[in-house]
C-alpha positions in Angstrom: -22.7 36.7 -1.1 -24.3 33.6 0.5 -23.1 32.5 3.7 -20.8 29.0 4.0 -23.1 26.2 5.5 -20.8 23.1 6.5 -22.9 20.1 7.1 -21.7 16.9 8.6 -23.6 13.9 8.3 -23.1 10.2 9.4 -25.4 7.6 9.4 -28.4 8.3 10.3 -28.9 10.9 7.8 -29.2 8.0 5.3 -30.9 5.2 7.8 -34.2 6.5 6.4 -33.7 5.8 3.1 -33.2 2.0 4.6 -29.8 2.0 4.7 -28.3 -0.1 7.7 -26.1 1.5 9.8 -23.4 0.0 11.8 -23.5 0.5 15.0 -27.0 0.6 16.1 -28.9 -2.0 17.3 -29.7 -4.7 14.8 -26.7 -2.4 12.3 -24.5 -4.4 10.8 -21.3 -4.5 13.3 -24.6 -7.3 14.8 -23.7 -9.6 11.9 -20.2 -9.4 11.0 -17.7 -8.9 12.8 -16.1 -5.3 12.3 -12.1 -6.0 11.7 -12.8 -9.3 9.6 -14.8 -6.7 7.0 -13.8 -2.7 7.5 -9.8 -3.1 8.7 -6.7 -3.4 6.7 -5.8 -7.0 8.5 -9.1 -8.0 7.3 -8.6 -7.3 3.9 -5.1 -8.3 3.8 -6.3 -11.8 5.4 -9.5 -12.8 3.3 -10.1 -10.3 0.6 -12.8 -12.3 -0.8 -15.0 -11.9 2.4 -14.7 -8.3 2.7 -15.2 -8.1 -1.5 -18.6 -10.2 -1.0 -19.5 -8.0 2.1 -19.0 -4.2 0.1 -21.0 -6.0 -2.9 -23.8 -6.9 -0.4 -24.0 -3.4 0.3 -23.6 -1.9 -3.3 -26.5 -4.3 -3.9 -28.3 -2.8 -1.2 -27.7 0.5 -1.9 -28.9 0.7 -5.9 -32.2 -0.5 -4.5 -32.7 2.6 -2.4 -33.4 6.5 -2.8 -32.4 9.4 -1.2 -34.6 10.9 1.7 -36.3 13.9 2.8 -33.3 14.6 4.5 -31.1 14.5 1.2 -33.2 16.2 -0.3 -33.8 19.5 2.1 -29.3 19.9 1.9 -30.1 20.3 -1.8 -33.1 23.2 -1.2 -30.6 25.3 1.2 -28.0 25.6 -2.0 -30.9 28.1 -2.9 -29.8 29.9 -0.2 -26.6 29.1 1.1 -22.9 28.2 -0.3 -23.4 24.5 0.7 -20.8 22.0 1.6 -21.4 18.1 2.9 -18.6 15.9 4.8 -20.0 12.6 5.3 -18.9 9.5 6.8 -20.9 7.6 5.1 -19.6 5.6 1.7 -23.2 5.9 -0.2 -24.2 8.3 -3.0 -26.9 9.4 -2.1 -26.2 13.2 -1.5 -24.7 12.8 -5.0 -28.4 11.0 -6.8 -30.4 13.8 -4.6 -28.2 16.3 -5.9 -25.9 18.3 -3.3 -23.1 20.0 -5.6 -20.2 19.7 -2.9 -20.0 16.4 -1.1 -16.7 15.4 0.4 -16.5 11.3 1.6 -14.3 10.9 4.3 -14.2 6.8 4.7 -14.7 6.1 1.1 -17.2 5.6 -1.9 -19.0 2.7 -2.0 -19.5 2.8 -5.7 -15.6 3.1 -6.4 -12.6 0.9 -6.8 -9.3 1.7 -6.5 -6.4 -0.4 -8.3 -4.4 -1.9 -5.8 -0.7 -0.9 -7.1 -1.6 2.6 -8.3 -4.6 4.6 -5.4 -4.8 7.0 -7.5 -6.6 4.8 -10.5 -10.3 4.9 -9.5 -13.1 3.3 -11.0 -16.6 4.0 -10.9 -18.9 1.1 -11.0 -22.7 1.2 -12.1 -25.9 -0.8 -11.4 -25.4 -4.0 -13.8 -21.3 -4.3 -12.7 -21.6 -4.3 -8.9 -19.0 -7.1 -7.8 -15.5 -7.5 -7.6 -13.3 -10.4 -6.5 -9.7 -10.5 -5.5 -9.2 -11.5 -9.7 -11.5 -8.8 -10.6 -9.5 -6.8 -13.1 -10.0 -3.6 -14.8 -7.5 -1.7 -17.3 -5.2 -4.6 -16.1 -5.5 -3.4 -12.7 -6.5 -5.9 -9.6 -8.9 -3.9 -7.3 -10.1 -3.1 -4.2 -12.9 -1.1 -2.5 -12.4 2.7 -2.2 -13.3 2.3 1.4 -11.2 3.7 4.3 -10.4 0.5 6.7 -9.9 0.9 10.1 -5.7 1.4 10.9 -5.6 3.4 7.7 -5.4 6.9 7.6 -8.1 9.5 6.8 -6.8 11.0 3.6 -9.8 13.9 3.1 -9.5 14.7 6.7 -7.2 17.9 6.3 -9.7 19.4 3.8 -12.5 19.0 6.1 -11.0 20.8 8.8 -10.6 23.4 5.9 -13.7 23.6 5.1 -15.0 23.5 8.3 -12.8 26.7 10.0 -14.4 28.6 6.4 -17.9 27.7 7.6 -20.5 30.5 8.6 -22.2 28.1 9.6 -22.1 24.1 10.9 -24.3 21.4 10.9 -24.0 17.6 12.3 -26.3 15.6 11.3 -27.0 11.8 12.2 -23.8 11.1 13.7 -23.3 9.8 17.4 -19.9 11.6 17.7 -17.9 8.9 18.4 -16.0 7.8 15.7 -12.8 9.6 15.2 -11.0 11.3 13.6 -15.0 12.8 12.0 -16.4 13.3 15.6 -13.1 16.0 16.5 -14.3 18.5 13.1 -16.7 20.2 15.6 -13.4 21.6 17.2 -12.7 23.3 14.2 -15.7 25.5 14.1 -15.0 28.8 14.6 -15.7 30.4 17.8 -19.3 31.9 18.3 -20.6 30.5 14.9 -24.1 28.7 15.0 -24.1 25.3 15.4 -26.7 23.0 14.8 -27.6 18.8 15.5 -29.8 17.0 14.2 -30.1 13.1 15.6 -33.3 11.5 16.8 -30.8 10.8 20.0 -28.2 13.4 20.4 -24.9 12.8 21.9 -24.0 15.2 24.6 -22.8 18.5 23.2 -21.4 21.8 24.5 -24.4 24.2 25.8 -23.7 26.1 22.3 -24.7 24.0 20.1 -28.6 23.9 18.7 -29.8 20.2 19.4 -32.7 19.1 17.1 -33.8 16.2 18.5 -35.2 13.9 15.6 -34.8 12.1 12.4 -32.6 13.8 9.0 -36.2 14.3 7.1 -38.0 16.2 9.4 -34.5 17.7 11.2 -33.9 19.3 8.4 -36.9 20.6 7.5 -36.8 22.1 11.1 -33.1 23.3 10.5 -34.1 25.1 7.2 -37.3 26.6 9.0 -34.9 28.6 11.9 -32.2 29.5 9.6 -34.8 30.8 6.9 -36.1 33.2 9.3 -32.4 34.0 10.4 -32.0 35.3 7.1 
């Protein structure tokens, strides 16, 4: 039987595929300010600024790929029962092929109908934007994106899947947005744990820092588990 390999990734694991992340320097929380475009007040305020803003990025993302990174999570399914939690709202696990991907804040390519949240809709290349009129199946929309002050609806089974792992893995993350950053409590006690960030956050003793980028992190990570075997 293959041992359970958790993986937890946040932005950086898709910055090299060009996707801007938010909180760096230069990311995007530079340019727009963050409760006018990612919070529940926002939205409820001017919906049709934070509809233009998630089309700006659905237009962004089509016009990128996965990464090397992306693409090594997919190789260790030859070996390993793989499952990704990601914060981040981009498919790109999904286009490089991971079979188990869990979004905790939301799909970028989805909408959700506004009076039912359980109506989703997936959108494709040529039908990218939505307005506040935007209808489809009769059904006004919204972004299937977890705002700030709204709750974390996938966060319960990620703390499943994370006390099930053999074996965890943080990648690209800074730890510091909650509730994601708190699923390292949830390991299990004396179970490797590995990081991969080109600037790691401080971490207990325990944990296996790799300092660098997701491509060649994970190429790293797959080289020392490989020969854990």
């Amino acid at each position: 039987m293959k041992k359970r390999l958790v993986v937890s990734t946040g932005a950086g694991m898709s910055a090299e595929s060009g996707i801007s992340t938010f909180r760096d320097a230069g990311g995007l929380w530079e340019n727009y300010p963050v409760m006018e475009v990612a919070s529940a007040d926002g939205f409820r305020r001017n919906p049709a600024l934070i509809h233009r803003f998630y089309n700006e990025r659905r237009a962004e993302l089509v016009s990128v790929e996965p990464n090397a990174g992306h693409r090594g999570l997919v190789e260790l399914e030859k070996y390993f029962d793989v499952h990704i939690i990601t914060q981040n709202v981009d498919d790109l696990h999904e286009r490089a092929g991971s079979s188990s991907v869990l979004h905790l804040h939301g799909e970028l390519m989805k909408v959700r109908a506004m009076d039912n949240e359980s109506l989703l809709y997936t959108l494709d290349k040529d039908h990218l934007e939505t307005t506040p009129d935007t209808l489809i199946d009769g059904h006004h929309v919204r972004p299937h994106i977890v705002f700030f002050q709204e709750a974390v609806p996938n966060f319960e089974p990620a703390v499943d899947l994370v006390q099930s792992a053999d074996i965890m893995v943080i990648i690209g993350t800074s730890l510091a947005v909650y509730p994601a950053a708190a699923l390292l409590n949830y390991a299990r006690r004396g179970i490797p744990v590995y990081y991969i960030d080109p600037r790691p956050a401080s971490v207990p003793a325990s944990v296996h820092v790799i300092a660098q980028g997701a491509g060649e992190g994970v190429a790293t990570l797959t080289r020392e588990l490989l020969n854990n075997i």
